[in-house]
KERO-803179 format. One record per residue: residue number from 1; chain; x, y, z of N, C-alpha, C in turn; residue in one letter. Coordinates in steps of 0.2 Angstrom, whole numbers, plus 5000, padded with zeros to 4 digits. Each point is the difference from the previous one (the first is absolute). Example, Ala and Ser with C-alpha at 12.3 -4.5 7.8 and 13.67 -1.06 7.14 Angstrom:
BEGIN
(1, 'A', (5066, 4972, 5039), (4996, 5006, 5000), (5004, 5006, 5000), 'A')
(2, 'A', (4998, 5005, 4996), (5004, 5006, 5001), (4996, 5005, 5003), 'S')
This chain:
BEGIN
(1, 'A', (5004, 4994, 5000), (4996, 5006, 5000), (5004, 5006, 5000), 'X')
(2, 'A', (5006, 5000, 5006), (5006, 5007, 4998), (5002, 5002, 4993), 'X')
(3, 'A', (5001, 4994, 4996), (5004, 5000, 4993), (4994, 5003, 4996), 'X')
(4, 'A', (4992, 4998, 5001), (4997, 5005, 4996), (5001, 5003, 5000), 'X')
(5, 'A', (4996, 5003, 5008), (5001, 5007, 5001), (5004, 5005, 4998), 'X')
(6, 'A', (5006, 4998, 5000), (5008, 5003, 5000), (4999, 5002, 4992), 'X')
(7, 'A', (4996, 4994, 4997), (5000, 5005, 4990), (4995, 5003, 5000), 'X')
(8, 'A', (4996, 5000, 5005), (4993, 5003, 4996), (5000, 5007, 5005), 'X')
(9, 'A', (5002, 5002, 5003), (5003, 5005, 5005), (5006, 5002, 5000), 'X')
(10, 'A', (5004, 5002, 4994), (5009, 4999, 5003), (5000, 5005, 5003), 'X')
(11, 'A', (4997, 5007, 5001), (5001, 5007, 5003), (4998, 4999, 5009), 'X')
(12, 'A', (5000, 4993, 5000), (4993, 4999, 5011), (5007, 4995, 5003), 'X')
(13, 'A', (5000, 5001, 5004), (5001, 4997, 5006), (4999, 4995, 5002), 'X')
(14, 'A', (5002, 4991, 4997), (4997, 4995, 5002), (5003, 4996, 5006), 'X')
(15, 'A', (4999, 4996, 5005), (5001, 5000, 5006), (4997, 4994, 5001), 'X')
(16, 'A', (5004, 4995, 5004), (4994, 4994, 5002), (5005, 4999, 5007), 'X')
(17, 'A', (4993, 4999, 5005), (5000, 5001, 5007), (4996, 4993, 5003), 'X')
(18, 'A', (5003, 4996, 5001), (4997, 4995, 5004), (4996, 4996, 4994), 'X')
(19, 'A', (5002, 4999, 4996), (4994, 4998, 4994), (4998, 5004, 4996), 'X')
(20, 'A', (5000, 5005, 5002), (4993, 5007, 4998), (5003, 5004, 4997), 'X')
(21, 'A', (5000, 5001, 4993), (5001, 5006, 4995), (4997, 5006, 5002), 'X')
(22, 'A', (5004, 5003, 5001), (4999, 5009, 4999), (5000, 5003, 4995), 'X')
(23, 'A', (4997, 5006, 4997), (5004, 5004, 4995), (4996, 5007, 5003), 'X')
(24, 'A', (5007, 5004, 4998), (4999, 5007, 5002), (5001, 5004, 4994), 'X')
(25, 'A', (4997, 5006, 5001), (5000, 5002, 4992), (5007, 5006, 5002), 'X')
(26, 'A', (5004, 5004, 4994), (5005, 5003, 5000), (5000, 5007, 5006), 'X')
(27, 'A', (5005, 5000, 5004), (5000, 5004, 5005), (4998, 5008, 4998), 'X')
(28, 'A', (4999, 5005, 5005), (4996, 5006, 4997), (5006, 5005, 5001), 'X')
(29, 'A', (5001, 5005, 4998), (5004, 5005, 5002), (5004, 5001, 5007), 'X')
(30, 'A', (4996, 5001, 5006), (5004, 5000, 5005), (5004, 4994, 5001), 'X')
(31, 'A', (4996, 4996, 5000), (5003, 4993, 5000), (5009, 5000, 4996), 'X')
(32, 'A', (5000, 5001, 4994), (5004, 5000, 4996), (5007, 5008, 5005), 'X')
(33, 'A', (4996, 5003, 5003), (5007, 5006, 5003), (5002, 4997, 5007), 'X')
(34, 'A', (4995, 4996, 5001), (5003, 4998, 5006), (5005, 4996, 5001), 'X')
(35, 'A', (4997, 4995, 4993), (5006, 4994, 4999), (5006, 5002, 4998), 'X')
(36, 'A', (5001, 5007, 4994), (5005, 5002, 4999), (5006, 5003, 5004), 'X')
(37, 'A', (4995, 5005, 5006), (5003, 5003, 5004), (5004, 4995, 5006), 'X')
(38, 'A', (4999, 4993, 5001), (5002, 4994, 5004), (5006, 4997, 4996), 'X')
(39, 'A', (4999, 5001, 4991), (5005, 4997, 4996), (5005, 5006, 5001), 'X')
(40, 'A', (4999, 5005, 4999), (5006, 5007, 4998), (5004, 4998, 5010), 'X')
(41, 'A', (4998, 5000, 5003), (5003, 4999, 5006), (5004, 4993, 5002), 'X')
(42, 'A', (5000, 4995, 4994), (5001, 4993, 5001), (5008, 5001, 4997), 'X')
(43, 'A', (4998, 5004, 4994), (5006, 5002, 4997), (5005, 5004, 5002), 'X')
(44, 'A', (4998, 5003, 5003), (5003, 5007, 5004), (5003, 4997, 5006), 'X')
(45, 'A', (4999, 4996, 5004), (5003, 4995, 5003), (5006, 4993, 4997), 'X')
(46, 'A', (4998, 5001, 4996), (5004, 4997, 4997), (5000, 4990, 4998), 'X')
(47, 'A', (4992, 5000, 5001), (4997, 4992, 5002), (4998, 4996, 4994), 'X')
(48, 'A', (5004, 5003, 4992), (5003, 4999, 4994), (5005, 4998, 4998), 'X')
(49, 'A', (5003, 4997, 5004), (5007, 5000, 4998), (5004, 4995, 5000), 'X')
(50, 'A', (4999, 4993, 4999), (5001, 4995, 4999), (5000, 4992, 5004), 'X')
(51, 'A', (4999, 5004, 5009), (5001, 4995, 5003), (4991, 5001, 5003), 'X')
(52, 'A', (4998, 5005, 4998), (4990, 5002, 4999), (4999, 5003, 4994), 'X')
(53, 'A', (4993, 4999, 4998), (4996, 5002, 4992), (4994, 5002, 5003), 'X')
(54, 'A', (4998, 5006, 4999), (4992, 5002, 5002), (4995, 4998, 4993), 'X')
(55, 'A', (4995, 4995, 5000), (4997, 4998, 4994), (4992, 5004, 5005), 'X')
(56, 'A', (4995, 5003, 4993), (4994, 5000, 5001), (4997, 4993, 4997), 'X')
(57, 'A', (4995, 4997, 5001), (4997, 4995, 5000), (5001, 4995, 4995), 'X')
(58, 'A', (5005, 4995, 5005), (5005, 4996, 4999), (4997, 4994, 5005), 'X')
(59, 'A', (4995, 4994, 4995), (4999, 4995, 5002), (5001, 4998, 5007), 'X')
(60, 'A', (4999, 4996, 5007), (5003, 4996, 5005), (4995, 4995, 5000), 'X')
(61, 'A', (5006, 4993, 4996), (4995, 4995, 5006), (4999, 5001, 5004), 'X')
(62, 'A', (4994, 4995, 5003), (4997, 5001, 5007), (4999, 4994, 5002), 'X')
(63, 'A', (5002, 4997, 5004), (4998, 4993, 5003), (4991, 4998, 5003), 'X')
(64, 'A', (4998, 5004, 4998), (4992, 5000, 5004), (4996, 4995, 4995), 'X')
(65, 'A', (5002, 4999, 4993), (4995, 4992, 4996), (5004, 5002, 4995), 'X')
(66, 'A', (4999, 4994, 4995), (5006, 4998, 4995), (5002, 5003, 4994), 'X')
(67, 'A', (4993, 5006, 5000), (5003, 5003, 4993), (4999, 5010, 5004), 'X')
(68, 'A', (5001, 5000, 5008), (5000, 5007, 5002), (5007, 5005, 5000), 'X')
(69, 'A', (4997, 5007, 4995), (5005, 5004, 5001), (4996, 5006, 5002), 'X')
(70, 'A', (5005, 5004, 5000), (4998, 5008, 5004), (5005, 5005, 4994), 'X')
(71, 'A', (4998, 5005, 4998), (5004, 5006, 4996), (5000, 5006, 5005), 'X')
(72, 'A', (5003, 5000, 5003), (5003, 5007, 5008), (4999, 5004, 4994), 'X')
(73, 'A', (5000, 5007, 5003), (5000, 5006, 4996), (5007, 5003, 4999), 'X')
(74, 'A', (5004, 4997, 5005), (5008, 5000, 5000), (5002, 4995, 5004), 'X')
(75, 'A', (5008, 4999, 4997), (5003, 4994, 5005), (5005, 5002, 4998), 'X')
(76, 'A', (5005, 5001, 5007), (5007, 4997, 5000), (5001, 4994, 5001), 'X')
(77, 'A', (5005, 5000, 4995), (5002, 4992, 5000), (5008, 4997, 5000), 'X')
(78, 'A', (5003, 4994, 5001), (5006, 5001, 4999), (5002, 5000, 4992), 'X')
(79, 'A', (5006, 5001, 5000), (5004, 5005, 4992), (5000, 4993, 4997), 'X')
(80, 'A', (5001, 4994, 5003), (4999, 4994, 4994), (4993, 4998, 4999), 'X')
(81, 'A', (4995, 5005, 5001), (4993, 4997, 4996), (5000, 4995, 4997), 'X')
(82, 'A', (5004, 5001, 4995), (4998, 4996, 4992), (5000, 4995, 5001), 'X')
(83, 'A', (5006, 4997, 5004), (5000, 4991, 5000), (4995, 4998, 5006), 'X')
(84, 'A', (4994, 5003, 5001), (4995, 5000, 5002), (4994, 4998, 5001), 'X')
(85, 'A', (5000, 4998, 4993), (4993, 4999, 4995), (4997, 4997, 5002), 'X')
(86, 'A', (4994, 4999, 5002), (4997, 4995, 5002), (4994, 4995, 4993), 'X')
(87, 'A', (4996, 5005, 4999), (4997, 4998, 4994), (4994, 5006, 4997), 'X')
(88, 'A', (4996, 5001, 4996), (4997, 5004, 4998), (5003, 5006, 5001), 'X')
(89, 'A', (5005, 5004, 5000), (5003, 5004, 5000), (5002, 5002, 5009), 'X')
(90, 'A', (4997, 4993, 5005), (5001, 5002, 5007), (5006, 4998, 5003), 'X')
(91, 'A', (5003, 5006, 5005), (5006, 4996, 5003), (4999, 4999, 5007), 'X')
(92, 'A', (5005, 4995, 5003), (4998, 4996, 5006), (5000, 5006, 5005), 'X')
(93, 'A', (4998, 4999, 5005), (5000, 5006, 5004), (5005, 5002, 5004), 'X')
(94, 'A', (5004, 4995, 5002), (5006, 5000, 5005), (5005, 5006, 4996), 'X')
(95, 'A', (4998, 5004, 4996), (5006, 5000, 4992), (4995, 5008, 5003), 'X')
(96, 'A', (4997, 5003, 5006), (4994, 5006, 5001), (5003, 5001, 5007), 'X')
(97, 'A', (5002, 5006, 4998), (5001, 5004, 5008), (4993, 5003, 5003), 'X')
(98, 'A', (4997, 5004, 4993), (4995, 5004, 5005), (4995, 5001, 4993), 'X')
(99, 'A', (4994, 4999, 5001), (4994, 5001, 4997), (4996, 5006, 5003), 'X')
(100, 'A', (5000, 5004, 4994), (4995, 5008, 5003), (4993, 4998, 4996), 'X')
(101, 'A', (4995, 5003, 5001), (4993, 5002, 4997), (4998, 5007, 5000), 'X')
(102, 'A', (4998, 5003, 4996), (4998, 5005, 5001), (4992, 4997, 4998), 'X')
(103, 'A', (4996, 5001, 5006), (4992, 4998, 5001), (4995, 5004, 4993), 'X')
(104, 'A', (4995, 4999, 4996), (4996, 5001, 4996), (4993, 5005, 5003), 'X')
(105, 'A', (4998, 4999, 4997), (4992, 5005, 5003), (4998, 4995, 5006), 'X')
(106, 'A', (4998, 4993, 4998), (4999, 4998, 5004), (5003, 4992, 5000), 'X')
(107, 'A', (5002, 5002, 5006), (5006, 4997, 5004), (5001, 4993, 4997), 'X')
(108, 'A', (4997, 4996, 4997), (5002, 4994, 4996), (5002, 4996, 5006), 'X')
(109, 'A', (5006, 4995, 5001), (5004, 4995, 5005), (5005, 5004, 5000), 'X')
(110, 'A', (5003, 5006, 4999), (5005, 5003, 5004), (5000, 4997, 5007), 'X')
(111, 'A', (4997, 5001, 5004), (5001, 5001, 5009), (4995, 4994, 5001), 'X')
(112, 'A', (4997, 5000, 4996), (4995, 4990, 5004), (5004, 4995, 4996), 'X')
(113, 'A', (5001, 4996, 4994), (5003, 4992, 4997), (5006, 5004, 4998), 'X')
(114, 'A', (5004, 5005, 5000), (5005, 4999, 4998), (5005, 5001, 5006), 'X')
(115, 'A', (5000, 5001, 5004), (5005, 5000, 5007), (5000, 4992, 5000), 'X')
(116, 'A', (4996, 4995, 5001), (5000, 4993, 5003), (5005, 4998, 4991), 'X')
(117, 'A', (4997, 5002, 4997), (5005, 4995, 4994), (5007, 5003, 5001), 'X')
(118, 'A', (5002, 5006, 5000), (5008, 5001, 5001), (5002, 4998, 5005), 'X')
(119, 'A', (4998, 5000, 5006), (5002, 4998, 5007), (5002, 4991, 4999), 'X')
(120, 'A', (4996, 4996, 4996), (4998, 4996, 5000), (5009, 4996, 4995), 'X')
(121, 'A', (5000, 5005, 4993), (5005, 5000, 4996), (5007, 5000, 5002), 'X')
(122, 'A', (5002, 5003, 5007), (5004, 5004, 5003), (5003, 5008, 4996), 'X')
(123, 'A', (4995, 5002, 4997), (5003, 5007, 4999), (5003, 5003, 5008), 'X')
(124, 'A', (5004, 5003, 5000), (5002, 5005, 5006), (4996, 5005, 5003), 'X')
(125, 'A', (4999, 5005, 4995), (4996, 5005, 5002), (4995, 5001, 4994), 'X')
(126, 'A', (4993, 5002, 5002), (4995, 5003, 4997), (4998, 5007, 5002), 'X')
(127, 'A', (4999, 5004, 4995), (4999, 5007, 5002), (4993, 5001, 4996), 'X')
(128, 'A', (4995, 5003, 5002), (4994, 5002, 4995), (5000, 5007, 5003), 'X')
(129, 'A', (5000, 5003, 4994), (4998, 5007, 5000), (4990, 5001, 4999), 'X')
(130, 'A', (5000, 5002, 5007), (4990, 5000, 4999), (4996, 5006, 4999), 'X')
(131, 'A', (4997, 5000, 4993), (4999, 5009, 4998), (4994, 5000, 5004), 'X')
(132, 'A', (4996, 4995, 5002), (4993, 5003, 5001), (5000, 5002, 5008), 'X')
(133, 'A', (5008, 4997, 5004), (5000, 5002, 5008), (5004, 5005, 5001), 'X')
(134, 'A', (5005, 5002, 4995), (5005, 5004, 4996), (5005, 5000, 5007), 'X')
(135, 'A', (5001, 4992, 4999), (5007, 4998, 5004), (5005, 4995, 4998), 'X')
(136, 'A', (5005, 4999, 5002), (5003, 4995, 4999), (5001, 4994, 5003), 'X')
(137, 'A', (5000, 4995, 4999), (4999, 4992, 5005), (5006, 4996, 4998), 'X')
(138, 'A', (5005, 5002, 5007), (5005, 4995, 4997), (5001, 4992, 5002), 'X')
(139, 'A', (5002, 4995, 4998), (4999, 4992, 5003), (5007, 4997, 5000), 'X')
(140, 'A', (5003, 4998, 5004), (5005, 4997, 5001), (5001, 4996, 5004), 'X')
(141, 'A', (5004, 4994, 5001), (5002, 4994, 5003), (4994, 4994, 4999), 'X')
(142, 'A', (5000, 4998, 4994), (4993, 4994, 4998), (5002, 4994, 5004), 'X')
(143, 'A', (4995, 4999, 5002), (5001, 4992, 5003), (4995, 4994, 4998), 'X')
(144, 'A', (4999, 4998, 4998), (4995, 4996, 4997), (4994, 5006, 4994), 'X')
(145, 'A', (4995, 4998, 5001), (4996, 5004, 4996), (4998, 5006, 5002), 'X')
(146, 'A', (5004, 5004, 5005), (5001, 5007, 5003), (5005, 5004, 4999), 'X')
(147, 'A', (5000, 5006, 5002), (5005, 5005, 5002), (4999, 5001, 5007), 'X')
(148, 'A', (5007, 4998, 5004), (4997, 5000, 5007), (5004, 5009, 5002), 'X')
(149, 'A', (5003, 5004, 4995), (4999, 5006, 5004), (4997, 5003, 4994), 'X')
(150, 'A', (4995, 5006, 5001), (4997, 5002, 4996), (5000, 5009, 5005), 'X')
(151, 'A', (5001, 5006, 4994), (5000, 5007, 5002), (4997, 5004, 4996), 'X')
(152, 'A', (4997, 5004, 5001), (4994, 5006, 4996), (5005, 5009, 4999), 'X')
(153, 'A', (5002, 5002, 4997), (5001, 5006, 5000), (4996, 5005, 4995), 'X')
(154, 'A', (4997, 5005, 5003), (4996, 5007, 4996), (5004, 5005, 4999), 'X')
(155, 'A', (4995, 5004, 4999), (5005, 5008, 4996), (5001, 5000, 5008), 'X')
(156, 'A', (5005, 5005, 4998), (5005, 5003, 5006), (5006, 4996, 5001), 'X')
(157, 'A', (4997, 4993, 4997), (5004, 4995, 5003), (5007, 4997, 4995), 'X')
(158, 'A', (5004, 5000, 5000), (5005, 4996, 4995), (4998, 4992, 5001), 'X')
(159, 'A', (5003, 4996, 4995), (4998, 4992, 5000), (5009, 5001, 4996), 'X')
(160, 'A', (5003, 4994, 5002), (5006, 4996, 4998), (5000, 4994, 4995), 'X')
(161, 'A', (5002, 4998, 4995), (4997, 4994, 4995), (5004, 4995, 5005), 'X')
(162, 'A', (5000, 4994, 5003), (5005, 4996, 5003), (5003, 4998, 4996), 'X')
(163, 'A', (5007, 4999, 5003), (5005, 4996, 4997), (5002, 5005, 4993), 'X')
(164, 'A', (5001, 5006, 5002), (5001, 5005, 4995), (5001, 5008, 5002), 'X')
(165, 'A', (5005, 5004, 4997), (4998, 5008, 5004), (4995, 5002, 4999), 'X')
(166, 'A', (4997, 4999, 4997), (4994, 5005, 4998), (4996, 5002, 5004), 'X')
(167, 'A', (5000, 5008, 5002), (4993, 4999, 5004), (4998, 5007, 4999), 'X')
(168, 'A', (4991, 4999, 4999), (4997, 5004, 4996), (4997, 5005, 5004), 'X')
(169, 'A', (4997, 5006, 4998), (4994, 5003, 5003), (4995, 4997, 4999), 'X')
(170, 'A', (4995, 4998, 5001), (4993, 4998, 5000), (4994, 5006, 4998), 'X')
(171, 'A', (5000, 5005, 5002), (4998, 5005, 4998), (5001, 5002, 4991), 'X')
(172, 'A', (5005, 4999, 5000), (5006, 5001, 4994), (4997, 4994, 4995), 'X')
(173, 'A', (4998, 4995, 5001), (4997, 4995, 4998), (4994, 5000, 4996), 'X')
(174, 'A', (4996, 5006, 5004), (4994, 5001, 4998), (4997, 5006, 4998), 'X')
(175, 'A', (5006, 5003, 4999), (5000, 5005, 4996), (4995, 5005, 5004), 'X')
């Protein structure tokens, strides 16, 4: 059903979570400054440079059922990605430092099915940027199908990308 959708839709967002196809239709304008203003600071830190790569939506198997991936809306990942492949253009997740989202109109599995699947994958950190609470959610230390430390930063507030210099105004986020 991905493989359809993926030709009959190449511009959406296709995702399969526990069994269950999602598709999201192409992100809106804010969406798109926010993600940018998160890449321009990836770079600027310097988290291109060969021993990390900042991709936007870069396949992760997911261990959650046998044909589950996730497309983050950015991932650092380590600099040998490529001998990574898993299949259908996904790579294994060990090969993923930190998976971001920036959240849609309406909230889709950002903060409900996607925290358990990355947690689940061993991603390290999961960050969602969430426009509709216009906060940050940061997740770190997965232990099973969890994040067992999880932190919230608002305007006023700075948020740090873990396992990384970056660290952002949240205000500055949201324009």
């Amino acid at each position: 059903m991905a493989e359809v959708l993926f030709e009959r839709f190449p511009k959406h967002r296709v995702e399969v979570l526990g069994g269950e196809v999602s598709v999201e239709p192409v992100p809106d304008g804010q969406h798109g400054c926010i993600l940018t203003g998160v890449m321009k600071a990836c770079y600027e830190a310097g988290l291109d440079d060969g021993d990390s790569k900042v991709f936007q939506r870069l396949a992760v198997w997911l261990p959650t059922g046998p044909d589950d991936f996730a497309m983050p809306d950015l991932s650092i990942v380590d600099g040998g990605i490529h001998d990574s492949a898993v299949t259908y253009n996904c790579y294994d997740p060990k090969c993923f430092r930190l998976v971001l989202e920036v959240t849609s109109a309406a909230l889709c599995s950002d903060l409900t099915r996607k925290p358990a699947a990355y947690a689940l994958a061993g991603v390290p950190a999961y960050v969602v940027v969430d426009r509709a609470e216009r906060q940050v959610v940061v997740m770190t230390d997965p232990e099973g199908d969890e994040y067992r430390k999880r932190s919230v930063r608002c305007p006023g507030q700075s948020v740090g990308l873990p396992g990384t210099a970056v660290v952002l105004s949240v205000a500055e986020l949201f324009g």
